[in-house]
C-alpha positions in Angstrom: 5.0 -9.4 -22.7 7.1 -10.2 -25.7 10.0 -10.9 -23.6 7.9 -13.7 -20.6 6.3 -15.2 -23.5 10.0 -16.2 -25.0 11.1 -16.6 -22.0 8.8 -18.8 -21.2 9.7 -20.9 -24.5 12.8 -21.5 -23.4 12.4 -22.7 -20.1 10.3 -25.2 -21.7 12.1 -26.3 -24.6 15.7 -26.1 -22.8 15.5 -29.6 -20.7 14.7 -31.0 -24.3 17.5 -29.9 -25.6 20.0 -30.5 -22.7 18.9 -33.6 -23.0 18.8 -34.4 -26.7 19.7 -38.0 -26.9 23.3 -38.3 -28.4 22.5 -41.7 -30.1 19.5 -40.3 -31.8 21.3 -37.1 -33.1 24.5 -39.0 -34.3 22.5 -41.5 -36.2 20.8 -38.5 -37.8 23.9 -36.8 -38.8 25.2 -40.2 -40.0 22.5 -40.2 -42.3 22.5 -36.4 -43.4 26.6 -37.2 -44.1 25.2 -40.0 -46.0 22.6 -38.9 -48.3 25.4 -36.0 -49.2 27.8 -38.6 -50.5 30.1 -38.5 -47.4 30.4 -42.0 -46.9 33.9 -41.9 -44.8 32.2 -39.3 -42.2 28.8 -41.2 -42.3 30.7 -44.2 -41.2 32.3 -42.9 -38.7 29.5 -41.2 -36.9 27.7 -44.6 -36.8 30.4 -46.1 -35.7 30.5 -43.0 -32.7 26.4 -43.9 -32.1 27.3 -47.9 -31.7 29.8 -47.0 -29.3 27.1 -44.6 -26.9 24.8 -47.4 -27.2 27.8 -50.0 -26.2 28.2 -47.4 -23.5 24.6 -48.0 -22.2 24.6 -51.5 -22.7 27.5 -51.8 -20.1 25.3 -50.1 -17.9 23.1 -52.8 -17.8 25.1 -55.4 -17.8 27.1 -53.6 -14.6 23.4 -54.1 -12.9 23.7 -58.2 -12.9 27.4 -57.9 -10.9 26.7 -59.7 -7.1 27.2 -57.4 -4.2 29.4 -58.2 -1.8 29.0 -61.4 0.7 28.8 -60.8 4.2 32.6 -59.9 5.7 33.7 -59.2 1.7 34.4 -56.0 0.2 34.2 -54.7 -3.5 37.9 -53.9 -4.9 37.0 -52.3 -8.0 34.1 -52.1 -11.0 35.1 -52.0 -14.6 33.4 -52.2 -18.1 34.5 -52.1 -21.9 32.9 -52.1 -25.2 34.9 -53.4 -28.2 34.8 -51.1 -31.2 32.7 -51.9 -34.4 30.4 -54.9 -35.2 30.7 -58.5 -35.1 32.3 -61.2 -33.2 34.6 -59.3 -30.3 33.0 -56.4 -30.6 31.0 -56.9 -27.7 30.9 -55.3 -24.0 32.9 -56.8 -21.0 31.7 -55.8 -17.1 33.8 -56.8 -14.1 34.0 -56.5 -10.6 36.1 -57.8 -8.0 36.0 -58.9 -4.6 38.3 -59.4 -1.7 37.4 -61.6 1.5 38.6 -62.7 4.5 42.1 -64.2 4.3 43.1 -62.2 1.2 40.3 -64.8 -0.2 40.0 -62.6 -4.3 37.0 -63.6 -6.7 36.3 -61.2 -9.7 32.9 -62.1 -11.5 33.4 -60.9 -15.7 30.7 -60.5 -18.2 31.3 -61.0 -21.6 29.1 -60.2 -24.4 29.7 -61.4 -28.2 33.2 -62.7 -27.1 35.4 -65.6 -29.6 35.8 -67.1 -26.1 32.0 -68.4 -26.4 32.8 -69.9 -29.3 35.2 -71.7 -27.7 33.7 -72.9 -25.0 30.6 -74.2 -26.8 32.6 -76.6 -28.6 33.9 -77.7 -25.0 30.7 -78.1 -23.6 30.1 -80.1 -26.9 32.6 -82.3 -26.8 33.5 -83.4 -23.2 36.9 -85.1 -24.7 38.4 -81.0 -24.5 37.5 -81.0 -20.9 41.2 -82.4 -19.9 41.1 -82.4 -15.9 37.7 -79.8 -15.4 34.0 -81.0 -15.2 30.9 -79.6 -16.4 28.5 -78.7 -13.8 25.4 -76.8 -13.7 25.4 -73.2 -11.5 21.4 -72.0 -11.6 20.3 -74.6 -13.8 22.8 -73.2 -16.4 26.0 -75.4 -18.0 29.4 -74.3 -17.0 32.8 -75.4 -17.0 34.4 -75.7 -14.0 38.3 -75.4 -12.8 39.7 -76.2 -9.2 42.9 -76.6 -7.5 42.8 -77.5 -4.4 46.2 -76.9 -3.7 46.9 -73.2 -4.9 42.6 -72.7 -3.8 41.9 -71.3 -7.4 39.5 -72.0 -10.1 36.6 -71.0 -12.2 33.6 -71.1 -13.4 32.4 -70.2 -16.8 28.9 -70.1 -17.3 27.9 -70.0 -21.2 24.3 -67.9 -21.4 22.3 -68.4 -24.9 25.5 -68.8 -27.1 26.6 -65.2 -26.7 27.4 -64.4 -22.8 30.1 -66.2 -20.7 29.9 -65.7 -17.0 33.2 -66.2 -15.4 33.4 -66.9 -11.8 37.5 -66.6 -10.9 39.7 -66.8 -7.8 42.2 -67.1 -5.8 43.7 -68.1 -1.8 39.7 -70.0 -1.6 39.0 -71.5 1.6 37.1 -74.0 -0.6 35.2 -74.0 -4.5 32.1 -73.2 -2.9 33.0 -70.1 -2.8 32.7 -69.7 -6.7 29.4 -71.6 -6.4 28.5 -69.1 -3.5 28.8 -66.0 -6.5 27.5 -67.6 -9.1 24.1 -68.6 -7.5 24.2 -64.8 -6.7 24.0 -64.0 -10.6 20.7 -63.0 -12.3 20.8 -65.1 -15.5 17.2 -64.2 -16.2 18.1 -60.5 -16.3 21.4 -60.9 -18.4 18.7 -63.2 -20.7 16.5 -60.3 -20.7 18.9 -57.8 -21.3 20.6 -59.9 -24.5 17.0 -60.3 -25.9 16.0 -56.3 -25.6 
């Protein structure tokens, strides 16, 4: 009887241990290390537990990437954290796209980046623009870059001061096509997400 009732235990307390969360447990050992004066290791198991939540926040951000359009295919997916906190320690997602008549877009998230700086003080000051325009892609600002000759540009679409959006490609049958992925682009979610 002994023997069903531990068994029993286990079965129970096993999927709670399987799946102990891995943030949780290193921020507790951060803090064990910590309270026994070991500074160095406490620091670097924090730094471990902001890279696993990094981790999940490029899974969310992955969730606000366009399918494909109609005749299109997806090339490849991607994401990347940066390491640590502060500016450019933020996650990047990416996917690209190929079309019909080797027509290539790839749609990149970036979170936290020095490039938002940058393009702030662009959108500020329309005397940086040089030959590109602002325009407005879902009722959002963006920077916009066309050549009509090679068919590439972009778009870069600057979220709250801490997410660019940046529409890219190349052998375009015409800019639209940017346009046509951007409108595709859930700036409410990425919003949400930034807020959470």
């Amino acid at each position: 009887m002994r023997i069903i009732a531990l068994l029993a235990v286990l079965f129970f307390t096993l999927p709670s241990i399987v799946n102990a969360d891995d943030v949780l447990n290193s921020m507790k050992k951060a803090e064990e290390l910590y309270e026994k004066g070991n500074y160095s290791q406490a620091v670097s198991e924090l730094q471990l537990a902001i890279g696993l939540i990094k981790d999940k926040q490029v899974d969310r951000y992955k969730l606000v990437l366009p399918g494909p359009p109609s005749g299109w295919s997806i090339e490849q997916s991607q994401g990347s954290r940066g390491s640590g906190l502060g500016l450019g320690a933020g996650v990047t997602v990416s996917r690209t796209y190929r079309g019909p008549g080797d027509q290539r877009v790839k749609v990149e998230v970036d979170v936290d980046s020095p490039l938002v700086l940058g393009l702030a003080m662009i959108l500020a000051n329309p005397i940086l623009m040089g030959n590109n325009r602002i325009v407005t892609v879902n009722g959002e600002k963006a920077i916009e870059e066309w050549d009509s000759a090679s068919g590439s540009g972009k778009l870069q679409i600057i979220i709250l001061n801490r997410v660019v959006v940046i529409v890219s490609g190349s052998n375009l049958r015409s800019k639209d096509v940017l346009y046509d992925f951007g409108e595709k682009i859930d700036f409410n979610k990425i919003k949400k997400i930034i807020q959470e």
